[in-house]
Backbone atoms as SQL, in Angstrom:
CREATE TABLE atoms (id INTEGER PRIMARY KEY, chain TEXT, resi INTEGER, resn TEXT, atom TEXT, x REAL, y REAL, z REAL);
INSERT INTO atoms VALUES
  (1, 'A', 1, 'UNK', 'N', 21.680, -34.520, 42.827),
  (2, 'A', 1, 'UNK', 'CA', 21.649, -35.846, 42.243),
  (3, 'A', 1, 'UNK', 'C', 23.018, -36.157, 41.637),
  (4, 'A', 2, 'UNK', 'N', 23.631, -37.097, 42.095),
  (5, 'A', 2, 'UNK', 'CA', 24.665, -37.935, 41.175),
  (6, 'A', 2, 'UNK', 'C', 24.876, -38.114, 39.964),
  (7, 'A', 3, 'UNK', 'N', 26.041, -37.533, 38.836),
  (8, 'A', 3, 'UNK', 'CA', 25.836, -38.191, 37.724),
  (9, 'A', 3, 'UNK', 'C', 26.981, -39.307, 37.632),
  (10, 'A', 4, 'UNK', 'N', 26.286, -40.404, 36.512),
  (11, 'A', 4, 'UNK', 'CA', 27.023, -40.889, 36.168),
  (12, 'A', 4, 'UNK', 'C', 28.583, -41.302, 36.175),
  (13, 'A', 5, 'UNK', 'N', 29.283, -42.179, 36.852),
  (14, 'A', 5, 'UNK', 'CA', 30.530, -42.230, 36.532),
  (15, 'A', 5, 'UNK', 'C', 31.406, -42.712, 34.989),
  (16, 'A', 6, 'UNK', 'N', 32.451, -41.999, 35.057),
  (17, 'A', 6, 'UNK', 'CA', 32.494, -41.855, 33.547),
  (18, 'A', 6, 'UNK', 'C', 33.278, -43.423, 33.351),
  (19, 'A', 7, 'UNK', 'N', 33.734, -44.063, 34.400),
  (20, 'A', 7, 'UNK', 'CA', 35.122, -45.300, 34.059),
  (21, 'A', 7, 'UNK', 'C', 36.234, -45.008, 33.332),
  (22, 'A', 8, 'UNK', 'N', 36.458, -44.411, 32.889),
  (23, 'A', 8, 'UNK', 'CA', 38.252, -43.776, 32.635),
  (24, 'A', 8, 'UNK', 'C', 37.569, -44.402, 30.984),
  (25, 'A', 9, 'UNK', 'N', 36.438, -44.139, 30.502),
  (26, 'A', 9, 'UNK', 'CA', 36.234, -45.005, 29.105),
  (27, 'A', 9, 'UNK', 'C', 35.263, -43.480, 28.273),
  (28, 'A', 10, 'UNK', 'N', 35.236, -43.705, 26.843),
  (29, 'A', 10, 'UNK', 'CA', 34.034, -43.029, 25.921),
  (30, 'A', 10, 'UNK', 'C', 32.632, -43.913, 26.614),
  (31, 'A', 11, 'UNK', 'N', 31.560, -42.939, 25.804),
  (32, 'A', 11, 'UNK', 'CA', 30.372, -43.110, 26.365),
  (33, 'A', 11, 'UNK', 'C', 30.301, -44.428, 25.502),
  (34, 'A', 12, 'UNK', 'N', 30.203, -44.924, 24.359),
  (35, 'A', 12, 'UNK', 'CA', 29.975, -45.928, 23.792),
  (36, 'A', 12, 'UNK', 'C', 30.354, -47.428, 24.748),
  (37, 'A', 13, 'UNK', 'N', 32.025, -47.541, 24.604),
  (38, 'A', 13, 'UNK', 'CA', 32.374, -48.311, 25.665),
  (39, 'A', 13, 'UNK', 'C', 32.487, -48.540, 26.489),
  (40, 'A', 14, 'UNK', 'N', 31.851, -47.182, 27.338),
  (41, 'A', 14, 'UNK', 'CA', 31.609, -47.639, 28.585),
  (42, 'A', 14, 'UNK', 'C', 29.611, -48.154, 28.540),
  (43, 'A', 15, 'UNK', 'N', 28.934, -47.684, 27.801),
  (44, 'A', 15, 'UNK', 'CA', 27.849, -48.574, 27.836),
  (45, 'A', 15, 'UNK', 'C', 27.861, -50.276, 27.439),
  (46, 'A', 16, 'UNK', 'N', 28.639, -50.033, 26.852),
  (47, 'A', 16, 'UNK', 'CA', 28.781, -51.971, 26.516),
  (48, 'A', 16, 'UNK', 'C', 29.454, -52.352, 27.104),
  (49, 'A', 17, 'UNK', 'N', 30.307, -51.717, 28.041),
  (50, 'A', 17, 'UNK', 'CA', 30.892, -52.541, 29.355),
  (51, 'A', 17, 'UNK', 'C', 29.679, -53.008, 30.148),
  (52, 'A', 18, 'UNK', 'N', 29.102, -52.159, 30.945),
  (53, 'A', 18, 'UNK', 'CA', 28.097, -52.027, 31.895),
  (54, 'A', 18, 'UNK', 'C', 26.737, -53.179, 31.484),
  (55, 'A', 19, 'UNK', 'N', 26.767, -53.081, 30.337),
  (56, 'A', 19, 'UNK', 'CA', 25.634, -54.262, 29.677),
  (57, 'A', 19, 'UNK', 'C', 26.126, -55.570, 29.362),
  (58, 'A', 20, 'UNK', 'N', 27.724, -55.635, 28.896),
  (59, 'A', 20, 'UNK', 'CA', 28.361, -57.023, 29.621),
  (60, 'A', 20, 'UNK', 'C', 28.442, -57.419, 30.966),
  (61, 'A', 21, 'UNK', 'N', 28.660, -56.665, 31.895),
  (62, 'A', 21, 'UNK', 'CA', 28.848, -56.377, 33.678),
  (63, 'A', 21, 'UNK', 'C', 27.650, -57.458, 33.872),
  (64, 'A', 22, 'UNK', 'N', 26.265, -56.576, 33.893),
  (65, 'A', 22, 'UNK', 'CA', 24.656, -56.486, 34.157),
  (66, 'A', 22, 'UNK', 'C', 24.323, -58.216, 33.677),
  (67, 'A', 23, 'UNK', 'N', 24.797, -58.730, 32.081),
  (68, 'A', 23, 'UNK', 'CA', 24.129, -59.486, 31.618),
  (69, 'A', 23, 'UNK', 'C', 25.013, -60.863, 32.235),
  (70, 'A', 24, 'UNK', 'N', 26.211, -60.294, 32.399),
  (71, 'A', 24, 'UNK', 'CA', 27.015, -61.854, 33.329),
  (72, 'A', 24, 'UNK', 'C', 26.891, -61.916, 34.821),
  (73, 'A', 25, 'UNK', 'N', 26.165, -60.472, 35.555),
  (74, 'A', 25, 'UNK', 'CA', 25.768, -60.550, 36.490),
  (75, 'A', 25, 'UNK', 'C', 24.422, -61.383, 36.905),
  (76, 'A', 26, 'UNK', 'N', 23.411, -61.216, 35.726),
  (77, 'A', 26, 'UNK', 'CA', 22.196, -61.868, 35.827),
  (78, 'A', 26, 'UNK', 'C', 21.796, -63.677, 35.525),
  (79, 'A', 27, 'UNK', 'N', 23.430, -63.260, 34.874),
  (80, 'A', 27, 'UNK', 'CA', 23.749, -64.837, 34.219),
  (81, 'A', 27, 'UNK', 'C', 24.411, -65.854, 35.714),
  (82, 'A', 28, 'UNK', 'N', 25.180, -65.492, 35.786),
  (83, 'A', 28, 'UNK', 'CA', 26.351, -66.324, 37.072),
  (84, 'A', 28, 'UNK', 'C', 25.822, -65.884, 37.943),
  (85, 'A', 29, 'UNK', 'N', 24.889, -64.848, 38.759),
  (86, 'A', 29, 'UNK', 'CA', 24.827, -64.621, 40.060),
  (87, 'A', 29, 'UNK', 'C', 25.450, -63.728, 40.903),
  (88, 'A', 30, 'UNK', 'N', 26.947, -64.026, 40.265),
  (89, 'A', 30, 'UNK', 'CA', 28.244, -63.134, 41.116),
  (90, 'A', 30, 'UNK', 'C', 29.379, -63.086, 40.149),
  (91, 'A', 31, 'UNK', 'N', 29.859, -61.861, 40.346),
  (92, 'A', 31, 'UNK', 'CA', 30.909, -61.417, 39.336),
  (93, 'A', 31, 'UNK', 'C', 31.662, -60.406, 40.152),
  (94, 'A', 32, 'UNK', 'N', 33.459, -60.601, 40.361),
  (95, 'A', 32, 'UNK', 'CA', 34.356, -60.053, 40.505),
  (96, 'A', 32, 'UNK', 'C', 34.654, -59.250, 39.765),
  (97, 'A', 33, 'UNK', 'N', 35.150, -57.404, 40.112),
  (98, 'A', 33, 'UNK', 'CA', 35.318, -56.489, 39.600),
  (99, 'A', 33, 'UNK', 'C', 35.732, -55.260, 40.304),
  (100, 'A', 34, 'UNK', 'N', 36.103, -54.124, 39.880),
  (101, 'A', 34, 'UNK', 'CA', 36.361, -52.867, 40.542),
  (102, 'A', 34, 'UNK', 'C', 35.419, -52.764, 41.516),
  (103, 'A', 35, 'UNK', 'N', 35.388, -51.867, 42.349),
  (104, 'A', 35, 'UNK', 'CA', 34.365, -51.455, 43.085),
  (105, 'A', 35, 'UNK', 'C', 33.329, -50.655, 42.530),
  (106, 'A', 36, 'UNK', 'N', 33.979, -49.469, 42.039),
  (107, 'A', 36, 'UNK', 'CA', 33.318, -48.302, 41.217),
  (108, 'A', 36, 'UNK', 'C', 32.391, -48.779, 40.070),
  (109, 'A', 37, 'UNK', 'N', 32.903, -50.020, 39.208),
  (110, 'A', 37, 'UNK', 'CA', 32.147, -50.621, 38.309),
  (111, 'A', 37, 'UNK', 'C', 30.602, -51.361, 38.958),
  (112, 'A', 38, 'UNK', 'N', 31.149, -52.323, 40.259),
  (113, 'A', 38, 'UNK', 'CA', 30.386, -52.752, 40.748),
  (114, 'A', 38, 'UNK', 'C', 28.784, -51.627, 41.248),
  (115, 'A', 39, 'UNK', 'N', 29.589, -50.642, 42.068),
  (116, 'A', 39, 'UNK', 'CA', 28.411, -49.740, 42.354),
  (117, 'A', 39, 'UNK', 'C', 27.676, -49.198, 41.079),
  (118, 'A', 40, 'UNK', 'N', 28.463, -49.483, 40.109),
  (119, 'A', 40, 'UNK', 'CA', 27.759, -48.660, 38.818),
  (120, 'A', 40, 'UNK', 'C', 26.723, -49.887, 38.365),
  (121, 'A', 41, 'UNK', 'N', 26.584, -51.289, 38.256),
  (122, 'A', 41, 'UNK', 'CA', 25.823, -52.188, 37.747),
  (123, 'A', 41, 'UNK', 'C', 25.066, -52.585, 38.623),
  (124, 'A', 42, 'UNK', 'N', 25.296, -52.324, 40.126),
  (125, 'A', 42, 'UNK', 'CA', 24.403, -52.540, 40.816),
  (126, 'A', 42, 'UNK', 'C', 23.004, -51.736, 40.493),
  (127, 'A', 43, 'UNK', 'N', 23.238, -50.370, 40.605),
  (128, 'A', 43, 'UNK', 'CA', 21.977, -50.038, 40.191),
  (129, 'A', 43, 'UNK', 'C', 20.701, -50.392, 38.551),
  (130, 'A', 44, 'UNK', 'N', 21.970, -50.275, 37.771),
  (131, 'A', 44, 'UNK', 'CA', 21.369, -51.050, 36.269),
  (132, 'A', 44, 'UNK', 'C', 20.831, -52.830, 36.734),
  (133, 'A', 45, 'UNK', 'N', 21.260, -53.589, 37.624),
  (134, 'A', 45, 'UNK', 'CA', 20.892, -55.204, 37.829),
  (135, 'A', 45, 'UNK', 'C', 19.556, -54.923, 38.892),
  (136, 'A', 46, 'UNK', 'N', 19.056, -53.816, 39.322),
  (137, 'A', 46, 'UNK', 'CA', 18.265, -53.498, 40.434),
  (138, 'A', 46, 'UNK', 'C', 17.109, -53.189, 39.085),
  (139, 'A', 47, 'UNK', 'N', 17.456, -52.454, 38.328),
  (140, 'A', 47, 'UNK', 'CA', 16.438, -51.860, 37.724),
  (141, 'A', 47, 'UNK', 'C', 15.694, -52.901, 36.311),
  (142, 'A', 48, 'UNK', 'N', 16.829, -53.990, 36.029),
  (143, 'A', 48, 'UNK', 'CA', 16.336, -55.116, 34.897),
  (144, 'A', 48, 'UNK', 'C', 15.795, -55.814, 35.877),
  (145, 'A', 49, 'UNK', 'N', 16.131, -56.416, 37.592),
  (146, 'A', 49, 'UNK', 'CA', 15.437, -57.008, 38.256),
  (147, 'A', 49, 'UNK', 'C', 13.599, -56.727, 38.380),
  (148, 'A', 50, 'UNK', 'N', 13.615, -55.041, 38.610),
  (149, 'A', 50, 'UNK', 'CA', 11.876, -54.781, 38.604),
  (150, 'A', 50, 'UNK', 'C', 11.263, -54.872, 37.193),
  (151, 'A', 51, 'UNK', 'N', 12.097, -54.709, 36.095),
  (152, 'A', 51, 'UNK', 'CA', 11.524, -55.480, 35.059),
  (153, 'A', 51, 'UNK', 'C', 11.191, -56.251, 34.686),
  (154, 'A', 52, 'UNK', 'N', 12.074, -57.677, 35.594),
  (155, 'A', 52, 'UNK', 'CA', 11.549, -58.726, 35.567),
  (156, 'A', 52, 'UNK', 'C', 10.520, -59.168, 36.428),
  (157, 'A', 53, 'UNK', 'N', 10.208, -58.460, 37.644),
  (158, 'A', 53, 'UNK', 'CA', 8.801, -58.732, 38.677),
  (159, 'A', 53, 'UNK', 'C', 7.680, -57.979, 37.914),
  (160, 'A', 54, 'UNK', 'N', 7.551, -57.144, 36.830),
  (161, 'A', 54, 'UNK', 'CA', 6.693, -56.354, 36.100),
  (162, 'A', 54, 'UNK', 'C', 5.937, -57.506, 35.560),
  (163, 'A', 55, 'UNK', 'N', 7.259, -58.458, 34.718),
  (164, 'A', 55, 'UNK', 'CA', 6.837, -59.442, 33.675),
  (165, 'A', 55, 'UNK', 'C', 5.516, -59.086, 32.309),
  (166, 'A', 56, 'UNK', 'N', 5.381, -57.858, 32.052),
  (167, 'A', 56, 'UNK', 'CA', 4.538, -57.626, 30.750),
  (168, 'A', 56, 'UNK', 'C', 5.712, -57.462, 29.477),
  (169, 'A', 57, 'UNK', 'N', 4.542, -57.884, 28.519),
  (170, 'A', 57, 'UNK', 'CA', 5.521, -57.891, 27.470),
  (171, 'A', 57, 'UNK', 'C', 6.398, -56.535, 27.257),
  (172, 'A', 58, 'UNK', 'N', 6.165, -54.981, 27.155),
  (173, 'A', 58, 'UNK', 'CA', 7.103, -54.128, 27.303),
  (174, 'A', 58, 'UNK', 'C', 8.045, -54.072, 28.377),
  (175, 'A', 59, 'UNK', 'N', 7.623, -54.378, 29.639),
  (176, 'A', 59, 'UNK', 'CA', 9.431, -54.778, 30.382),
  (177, 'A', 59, 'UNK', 'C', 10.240, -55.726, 29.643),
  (178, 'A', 60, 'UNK', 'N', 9.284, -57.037, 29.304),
  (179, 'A', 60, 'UNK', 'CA', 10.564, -57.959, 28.604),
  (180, 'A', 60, 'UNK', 'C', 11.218, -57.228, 27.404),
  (181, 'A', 61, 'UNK', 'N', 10.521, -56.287, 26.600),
  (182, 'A', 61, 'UNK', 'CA', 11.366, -55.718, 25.272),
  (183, 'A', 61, 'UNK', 'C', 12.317, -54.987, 26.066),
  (184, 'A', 62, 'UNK', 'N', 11.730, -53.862, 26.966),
  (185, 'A', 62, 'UNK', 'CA', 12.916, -52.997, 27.374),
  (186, 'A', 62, 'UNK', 'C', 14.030, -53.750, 27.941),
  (187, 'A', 63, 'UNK', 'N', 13.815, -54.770, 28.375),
  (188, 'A', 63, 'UNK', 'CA', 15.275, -55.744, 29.633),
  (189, 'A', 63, 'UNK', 'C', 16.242, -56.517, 27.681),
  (190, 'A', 64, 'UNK', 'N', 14.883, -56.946, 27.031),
  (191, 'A', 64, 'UNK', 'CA', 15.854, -57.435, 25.503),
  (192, 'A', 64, 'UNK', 'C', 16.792, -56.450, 24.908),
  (193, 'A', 65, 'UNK', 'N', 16.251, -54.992, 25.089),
  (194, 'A', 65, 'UNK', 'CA', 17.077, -53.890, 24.382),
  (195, 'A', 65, 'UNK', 'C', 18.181, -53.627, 25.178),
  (196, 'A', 66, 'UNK', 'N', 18.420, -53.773, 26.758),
  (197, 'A', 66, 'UNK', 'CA', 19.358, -53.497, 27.157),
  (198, 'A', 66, 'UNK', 'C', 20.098, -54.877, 27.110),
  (199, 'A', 67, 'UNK', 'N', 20.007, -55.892, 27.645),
  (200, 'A', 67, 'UNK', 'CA', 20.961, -56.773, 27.805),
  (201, 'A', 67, 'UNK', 'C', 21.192, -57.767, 26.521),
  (202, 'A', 68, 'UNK', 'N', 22.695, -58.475, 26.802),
  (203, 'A', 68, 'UNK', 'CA', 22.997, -59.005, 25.139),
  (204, 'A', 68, 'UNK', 'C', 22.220, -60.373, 24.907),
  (205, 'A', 69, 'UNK', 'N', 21.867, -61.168, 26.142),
  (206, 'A', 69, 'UNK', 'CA', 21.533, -62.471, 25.872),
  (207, 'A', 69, 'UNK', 'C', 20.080, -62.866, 26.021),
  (208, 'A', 70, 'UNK', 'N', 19.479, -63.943, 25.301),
  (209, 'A', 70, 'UNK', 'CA', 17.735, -63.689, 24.900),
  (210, 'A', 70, 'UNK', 'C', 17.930, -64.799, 26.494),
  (211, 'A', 71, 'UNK', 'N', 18.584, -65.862, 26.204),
  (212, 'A', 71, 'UNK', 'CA', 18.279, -66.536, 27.472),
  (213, 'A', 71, 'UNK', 'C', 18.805, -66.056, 29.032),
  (214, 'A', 72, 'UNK', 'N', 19.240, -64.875, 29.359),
  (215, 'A', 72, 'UNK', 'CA', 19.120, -64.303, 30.130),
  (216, 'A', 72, 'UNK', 'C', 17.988, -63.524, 30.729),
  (217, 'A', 73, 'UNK', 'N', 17.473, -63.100, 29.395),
  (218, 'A', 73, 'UNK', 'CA', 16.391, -62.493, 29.804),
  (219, 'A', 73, 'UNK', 'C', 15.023, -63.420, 29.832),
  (220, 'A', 74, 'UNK', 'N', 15.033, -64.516, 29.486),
  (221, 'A', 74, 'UNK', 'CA', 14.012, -65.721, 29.839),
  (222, 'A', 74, 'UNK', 'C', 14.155, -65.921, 31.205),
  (223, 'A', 75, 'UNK', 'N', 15.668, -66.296, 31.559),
  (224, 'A', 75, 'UNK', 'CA', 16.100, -66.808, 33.468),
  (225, 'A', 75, 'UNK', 'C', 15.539, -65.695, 34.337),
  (226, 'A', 76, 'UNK', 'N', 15.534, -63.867, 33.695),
  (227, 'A', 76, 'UNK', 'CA', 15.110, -62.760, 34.439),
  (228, 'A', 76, 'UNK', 'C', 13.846, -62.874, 34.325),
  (229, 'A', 77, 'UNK', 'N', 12.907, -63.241, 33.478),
  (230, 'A', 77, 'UNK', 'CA', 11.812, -63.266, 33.885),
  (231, 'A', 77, 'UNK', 'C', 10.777, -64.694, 34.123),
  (232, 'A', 78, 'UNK', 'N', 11.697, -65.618, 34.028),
  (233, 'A', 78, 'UNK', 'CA', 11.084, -66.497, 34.684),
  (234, 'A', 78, 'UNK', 'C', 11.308, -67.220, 36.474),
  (235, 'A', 79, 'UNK', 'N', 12.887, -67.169, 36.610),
  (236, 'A', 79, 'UNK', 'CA', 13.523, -67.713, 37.951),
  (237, 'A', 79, 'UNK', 'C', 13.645, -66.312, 38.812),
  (238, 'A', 80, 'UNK', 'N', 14.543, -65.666, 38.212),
  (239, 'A', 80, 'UNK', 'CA', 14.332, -64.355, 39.001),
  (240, 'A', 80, 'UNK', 'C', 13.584, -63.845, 39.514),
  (241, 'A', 81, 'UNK', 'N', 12.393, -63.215, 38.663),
  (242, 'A', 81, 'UNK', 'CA', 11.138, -62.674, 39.002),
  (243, 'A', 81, 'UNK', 'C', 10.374, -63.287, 39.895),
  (244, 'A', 82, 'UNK', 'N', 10.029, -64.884, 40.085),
  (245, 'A', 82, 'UNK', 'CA', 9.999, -65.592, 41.095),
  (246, 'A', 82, 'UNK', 'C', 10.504, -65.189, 42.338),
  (247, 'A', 83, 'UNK', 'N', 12.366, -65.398, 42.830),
  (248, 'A', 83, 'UNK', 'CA', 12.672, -65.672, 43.645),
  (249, 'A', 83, 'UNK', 'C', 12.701, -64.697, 44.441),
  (250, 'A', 84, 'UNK', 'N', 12.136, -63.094, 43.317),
  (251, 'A', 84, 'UNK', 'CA', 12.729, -61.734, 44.330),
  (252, 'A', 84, 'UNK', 'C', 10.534, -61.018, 44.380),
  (253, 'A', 85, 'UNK', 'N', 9.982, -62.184, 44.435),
  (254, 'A', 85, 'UNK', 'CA', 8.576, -61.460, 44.199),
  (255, 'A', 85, 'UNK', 'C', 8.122, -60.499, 45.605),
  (256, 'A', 86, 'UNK', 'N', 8.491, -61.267, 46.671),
  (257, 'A', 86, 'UNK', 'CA', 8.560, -60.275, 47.886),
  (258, 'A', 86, 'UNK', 'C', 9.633, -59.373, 48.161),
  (259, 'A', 87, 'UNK', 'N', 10.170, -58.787, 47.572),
  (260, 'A', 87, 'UNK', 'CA', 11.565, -58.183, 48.324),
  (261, 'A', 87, 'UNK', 'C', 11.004, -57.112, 47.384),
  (262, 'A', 88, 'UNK', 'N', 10.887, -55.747, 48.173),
  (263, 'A', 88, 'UNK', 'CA', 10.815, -54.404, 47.202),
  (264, 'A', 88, 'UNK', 'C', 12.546, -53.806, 47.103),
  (265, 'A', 89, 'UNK', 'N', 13.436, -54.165, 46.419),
  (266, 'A', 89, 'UNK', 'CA', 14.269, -53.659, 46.247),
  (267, 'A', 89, 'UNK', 'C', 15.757, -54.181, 46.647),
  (268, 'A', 90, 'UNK', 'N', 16.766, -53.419, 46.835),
  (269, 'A', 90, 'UNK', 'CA', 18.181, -54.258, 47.024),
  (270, 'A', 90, 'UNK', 'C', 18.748, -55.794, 46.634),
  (271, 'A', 91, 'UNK', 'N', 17.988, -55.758, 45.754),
  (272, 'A', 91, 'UNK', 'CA', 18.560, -57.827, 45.165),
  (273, 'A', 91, 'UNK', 'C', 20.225, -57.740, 45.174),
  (274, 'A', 92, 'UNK', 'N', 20.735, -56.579, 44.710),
  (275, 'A', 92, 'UNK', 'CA', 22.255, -57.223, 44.941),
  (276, 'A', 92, 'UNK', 'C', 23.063, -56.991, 45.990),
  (277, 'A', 93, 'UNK', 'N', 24.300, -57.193, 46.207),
  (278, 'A', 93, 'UNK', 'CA', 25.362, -56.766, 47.447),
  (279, 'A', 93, 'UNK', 'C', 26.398, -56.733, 46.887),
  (280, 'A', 94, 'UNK', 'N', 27.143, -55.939, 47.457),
  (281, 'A', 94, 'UNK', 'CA', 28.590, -55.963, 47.077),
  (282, 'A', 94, 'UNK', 'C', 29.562, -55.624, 48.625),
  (283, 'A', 95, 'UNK', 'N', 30.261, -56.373, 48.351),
  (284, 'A', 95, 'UNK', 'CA', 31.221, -56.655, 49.377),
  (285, 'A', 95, 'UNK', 'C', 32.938, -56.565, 48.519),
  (286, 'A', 96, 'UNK', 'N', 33.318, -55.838, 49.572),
  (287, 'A', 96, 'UNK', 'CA', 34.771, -55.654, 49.162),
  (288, 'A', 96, 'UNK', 'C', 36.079, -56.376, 49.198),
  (289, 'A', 97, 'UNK', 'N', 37.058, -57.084, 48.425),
  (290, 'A', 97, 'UNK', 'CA', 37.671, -58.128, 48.445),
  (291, 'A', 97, 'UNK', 'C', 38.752, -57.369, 49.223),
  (292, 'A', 98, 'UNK', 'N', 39.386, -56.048, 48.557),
  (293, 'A', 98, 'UNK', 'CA', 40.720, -55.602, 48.635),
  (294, 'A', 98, 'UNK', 'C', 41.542, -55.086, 47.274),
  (295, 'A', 99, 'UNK', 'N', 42.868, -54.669, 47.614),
  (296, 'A', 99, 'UNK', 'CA', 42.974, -54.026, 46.383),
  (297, 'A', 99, 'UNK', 'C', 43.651, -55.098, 45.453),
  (298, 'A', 100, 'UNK', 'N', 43.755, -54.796, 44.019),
  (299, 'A', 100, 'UNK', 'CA', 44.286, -55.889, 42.909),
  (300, 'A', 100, 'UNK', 'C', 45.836, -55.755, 42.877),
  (301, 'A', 101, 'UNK', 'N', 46.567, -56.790, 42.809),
  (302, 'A', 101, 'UNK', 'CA', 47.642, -57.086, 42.748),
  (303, 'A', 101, 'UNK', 'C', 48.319, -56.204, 41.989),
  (304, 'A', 102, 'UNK', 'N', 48.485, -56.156, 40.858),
  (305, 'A', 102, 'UNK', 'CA', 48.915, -55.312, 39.363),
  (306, 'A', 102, 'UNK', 'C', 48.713, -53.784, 40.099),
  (307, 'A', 103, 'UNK', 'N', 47.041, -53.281, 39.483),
  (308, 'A', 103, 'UNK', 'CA', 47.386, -51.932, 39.872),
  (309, 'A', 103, 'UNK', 'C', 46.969, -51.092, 41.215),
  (310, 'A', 104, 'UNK', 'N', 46.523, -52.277, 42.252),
  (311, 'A', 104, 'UNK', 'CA', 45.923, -52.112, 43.040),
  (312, 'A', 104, 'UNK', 'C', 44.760, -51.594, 43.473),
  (313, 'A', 105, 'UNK', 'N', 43.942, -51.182, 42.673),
  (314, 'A', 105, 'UNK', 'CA', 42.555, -51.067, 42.224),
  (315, 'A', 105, 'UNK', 'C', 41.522, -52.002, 43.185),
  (316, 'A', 106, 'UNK', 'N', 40.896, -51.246, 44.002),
  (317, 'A', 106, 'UNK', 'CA', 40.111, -51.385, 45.199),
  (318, 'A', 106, 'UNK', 'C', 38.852, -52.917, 44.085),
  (319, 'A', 107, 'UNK', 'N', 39.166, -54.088, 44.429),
  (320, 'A', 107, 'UNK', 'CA', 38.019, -55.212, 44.327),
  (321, 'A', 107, 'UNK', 'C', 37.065, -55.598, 44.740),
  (322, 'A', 108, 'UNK', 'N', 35.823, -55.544, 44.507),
  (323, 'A', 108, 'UNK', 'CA', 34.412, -56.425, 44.826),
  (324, 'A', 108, 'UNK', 'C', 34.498, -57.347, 43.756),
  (325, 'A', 109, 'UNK', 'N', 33.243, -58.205, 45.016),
  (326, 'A', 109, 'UNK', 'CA', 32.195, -59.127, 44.160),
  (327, 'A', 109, 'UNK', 'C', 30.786, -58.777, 44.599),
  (328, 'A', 110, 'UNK', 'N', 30.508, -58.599, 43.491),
  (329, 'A', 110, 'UNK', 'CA', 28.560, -57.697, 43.190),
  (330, 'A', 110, 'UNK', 'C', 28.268, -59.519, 43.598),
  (331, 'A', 111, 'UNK', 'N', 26.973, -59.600, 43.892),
  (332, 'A', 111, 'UNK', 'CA', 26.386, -60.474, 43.759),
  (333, 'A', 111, 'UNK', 'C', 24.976, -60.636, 43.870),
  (334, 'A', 112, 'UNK', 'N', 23.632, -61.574, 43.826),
  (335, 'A', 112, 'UNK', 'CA', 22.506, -61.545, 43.690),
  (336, 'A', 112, 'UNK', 'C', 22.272, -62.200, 44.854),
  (337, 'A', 113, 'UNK', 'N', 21.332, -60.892, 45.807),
  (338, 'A', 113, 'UNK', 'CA', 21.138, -61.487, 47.218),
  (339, 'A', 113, 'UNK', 'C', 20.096, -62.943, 47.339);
């Protein structure tokens, strides 16, 4: 089994990266970023997604404890949970832009299939 990638960060900041990532991912749809980051929120935006097709009140606490915004987590369990009710799994994609100008750092955009 895979662990965790560390992001060149402490465990603290790299969890509140990943929960900014997740919560502007669920917010906008699509968000530009590393690759490595991307594969890392893909799986965290997969797993607040079946929280939101759960829709009982303990998924909504657990999706409130992880992500920062209350009206995000209203859009996850009201539009979301909707639009992904047939699909068992893969809601996001990521596709690769190329590398970044500056440090050349391999780019995606994650997005909500």
């Amino acid at each position: 089994m895979a662990k965790n990638r560390k992001l060149g960060r402490n465990s603290s900041h790299r969890r509140a990266m990943l929960r900014n990532l997740v919560t502007d991912l669920l917010d906008n749809g699509r968000i530009k970023t590393t690759h490595t980051r991307a594969k890392e929120i893909q799986k965290i935006a997969d797993r607040m997604i079946t929280l939101g097709k759960r829709g009982d009140l303990h998924a909504r606490r657990q999706a409130l404890s992880y992500l920062y915004s209350e009206d995000v987590v209203t859009k996850l369990f009201s539009e979301l949970s909707e639009k992904y009710a047939d699909r068992n799994g893969g809601y996001t994609r990521v596709l690769k832009v190329g590398p970044r100008r500056g440090d050349g750092a391999e780019v995606s955009i994650i997005e909500l299939v």
